[in-house]
C-alpha positions in Angstrom: 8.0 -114.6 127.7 4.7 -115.4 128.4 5.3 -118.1 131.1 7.6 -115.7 132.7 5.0 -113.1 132.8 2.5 -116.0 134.0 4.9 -117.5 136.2 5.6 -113.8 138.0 2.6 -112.5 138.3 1.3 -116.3 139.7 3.6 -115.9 142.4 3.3 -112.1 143.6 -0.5 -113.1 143.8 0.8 -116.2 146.4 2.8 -113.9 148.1 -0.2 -111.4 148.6 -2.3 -114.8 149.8 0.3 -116.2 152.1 0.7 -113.1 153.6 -2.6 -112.4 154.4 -3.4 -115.9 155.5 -0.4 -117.6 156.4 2.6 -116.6 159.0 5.4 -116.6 156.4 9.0 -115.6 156.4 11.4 -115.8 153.5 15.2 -115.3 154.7 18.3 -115.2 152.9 16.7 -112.9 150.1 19.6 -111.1 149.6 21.5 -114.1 148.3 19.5 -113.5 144.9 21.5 -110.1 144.2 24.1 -111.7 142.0 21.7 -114.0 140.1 20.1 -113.7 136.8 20.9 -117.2 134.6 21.3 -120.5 134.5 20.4 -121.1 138.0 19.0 -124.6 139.3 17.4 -124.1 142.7 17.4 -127.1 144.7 15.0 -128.0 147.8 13.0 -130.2 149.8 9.8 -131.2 148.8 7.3 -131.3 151.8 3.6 -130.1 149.6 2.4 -129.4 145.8 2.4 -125.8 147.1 6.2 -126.1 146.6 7.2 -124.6 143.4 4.9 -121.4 143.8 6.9 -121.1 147.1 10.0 -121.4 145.5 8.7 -118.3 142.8 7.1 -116.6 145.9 10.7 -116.5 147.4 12.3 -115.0 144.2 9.6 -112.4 143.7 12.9 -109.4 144.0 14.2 -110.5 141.2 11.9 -111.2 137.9 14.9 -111.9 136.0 14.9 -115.1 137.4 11.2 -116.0 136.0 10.7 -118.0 134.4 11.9 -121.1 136.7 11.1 -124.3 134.8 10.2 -127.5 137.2 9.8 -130.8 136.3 5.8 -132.3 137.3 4.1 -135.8 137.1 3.7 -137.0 133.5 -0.1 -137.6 134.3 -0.7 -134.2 135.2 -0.4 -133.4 131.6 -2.5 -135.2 130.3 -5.6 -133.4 132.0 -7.4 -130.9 129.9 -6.9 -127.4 131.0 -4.8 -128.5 134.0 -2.5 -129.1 131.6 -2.1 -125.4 130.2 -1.9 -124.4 133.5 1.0 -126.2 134.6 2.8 -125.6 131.3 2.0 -121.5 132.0 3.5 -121.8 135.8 6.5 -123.2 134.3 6.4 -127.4 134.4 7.7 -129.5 131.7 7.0 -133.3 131.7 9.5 -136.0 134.1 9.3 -138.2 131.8 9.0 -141.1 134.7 10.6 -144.4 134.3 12.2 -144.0 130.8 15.7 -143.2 132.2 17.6 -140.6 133.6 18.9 -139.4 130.3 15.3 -138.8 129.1 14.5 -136.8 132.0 17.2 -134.6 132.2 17.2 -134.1 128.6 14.3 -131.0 129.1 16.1 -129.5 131.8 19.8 -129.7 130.4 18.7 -127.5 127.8 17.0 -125.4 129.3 20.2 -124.2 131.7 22.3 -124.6 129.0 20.4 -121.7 126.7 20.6 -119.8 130.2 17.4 -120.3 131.8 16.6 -121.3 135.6 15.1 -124.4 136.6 14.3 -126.2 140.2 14.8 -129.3 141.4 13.5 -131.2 144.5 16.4 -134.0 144.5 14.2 -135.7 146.6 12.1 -136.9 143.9 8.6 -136.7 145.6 6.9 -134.7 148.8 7.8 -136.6 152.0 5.6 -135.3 154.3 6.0 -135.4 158.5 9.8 -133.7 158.8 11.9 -133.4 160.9 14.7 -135.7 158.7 15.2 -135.1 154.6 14.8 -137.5 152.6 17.6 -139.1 150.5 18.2 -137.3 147.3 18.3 -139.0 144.1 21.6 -138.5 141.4 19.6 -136.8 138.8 20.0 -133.5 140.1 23.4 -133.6 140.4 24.1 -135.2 137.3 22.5 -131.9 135.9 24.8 -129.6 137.9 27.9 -131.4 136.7 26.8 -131.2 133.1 25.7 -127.9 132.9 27.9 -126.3 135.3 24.8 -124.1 136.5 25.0 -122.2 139.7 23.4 -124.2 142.2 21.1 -122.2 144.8 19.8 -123.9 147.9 16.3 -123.3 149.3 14.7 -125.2 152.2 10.8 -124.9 152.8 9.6 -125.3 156.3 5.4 -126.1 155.4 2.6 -128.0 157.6 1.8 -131.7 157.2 -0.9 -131.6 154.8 -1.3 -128.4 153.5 -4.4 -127.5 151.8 -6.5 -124.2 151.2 -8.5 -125.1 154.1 -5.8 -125.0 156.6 -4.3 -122.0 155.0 -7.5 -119.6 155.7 -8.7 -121.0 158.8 -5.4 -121.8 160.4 -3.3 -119.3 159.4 0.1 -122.0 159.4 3.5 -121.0 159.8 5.6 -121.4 156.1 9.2 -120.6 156.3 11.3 -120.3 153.1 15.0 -120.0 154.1 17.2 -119.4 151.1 21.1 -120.2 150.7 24.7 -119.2 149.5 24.3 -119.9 145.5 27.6 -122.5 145.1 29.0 -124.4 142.6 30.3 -128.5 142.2 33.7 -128.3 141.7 34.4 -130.6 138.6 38.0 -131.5 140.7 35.9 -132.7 143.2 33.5 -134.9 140.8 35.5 -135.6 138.0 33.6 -137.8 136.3 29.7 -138.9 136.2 30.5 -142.3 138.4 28.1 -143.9 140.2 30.4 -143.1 143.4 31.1 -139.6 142.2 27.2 -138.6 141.8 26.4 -140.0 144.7 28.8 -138.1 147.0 27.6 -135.0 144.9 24.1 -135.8 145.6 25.0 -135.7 149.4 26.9 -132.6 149.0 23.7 -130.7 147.4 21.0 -132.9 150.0 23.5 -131.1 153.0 23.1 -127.8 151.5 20.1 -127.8 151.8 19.6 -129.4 155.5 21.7 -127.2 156.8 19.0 -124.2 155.9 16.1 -126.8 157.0 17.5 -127.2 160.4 17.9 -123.4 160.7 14.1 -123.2 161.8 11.7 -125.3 163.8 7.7 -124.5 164.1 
């Protein structure tokens, strides 16, 4: 409860900042109407300012707070930065001990019916216009847990930082998608082959929002 509250009130606060400083525009809101649990948000990764974006777009519906993200394992290992992160939702990637390990957090998470976001990117590419390739992880959690997938594609500047948010008022566009769901005909098993197409089913999802808007 308490990161929810955290995590909600963190982003209405963004939202009140980005709209003050920033040219933003959230579509596709009214694909969150039939949402409230296990949900796993997937989208591109273009700045550290991504998850609050991803919160700022799902300020209509609390119910959805909070949404758990996984974040670097260094970053929590930083005194107070470290409560922080925890409180706007992060849990630990567990980086280069396996994919098992680092779904393990997440998996249970959806499976006890909370929400959690993914960037199957697996880092912020910077300088668009192409996606980058998405990695099987997040797919192999959508197959396990069955979750509702919901596709969100964030359209931010190269290098976003506070400074170029209050003196150059950017454009940020959050476009959000048509929650779906990986057929288990389609992906019958957790295959190398199998994943991978799944991975480029979820990836097209969400390039098909990202090519909706240009700057």
């Amino acid at each position: 409860m308490l990161v929810a509250v955290f995590q909600y009130f963190s982003a209405v606060l963004t939202f009140v900042f980005l709209k003050i400083f920033t040219n933003l525009e959230i579509y596709g809101k009214n694909n969150l109407r039939e949402l409230n649990s296990r949900v796993l948000v997937t989208s591109n990764h273009e700045s550290h300012l991504d998850p609050q974006l991803v919160g700022v777009a799902m300020i209509n519906r609390p119910s959805l707070f909070p949404l758990r993200f996984m974040a670097k394992d260094a970053f929590f290992y930083i005194p107070v930065f470290n409560i922080l992160i925890w409180l706007l939702g992060s849990f630990k990637a567990h980086k280069k001990k396996g994919i098992g390990k680092s779904l393990l957090t997440p998996v249970r998470i959806l499976e006890k019916n909370g929400n959690v976001v993914m960037f199957p990117e697996g880092k912020i590419i910077p300088g668009r216009p192409v996606l980058g390739e998405g990695r099987r992880g997040t797919a192999i959690l959508a197959l396990t847990t069955k979750a509702t997938i919901l596709p969100v594609s964030l359209h931010t500047p190269p290098k976003l930082n506070p400074i170029k948010i209050i003196f150059g008022r950017p454009k940020i566009v959050i476009n959000i998608g048509e929650p779906y769901f990986l057929n288990n005909l389609d992906y019958p098993d957790f295959s190398d082959e199998n994943t991978i197409k799944a991975t480029k089913f979820i990836m097209g999802k969400i390039h098909n929002l990202y090519s909706q808007h240009k700057y």
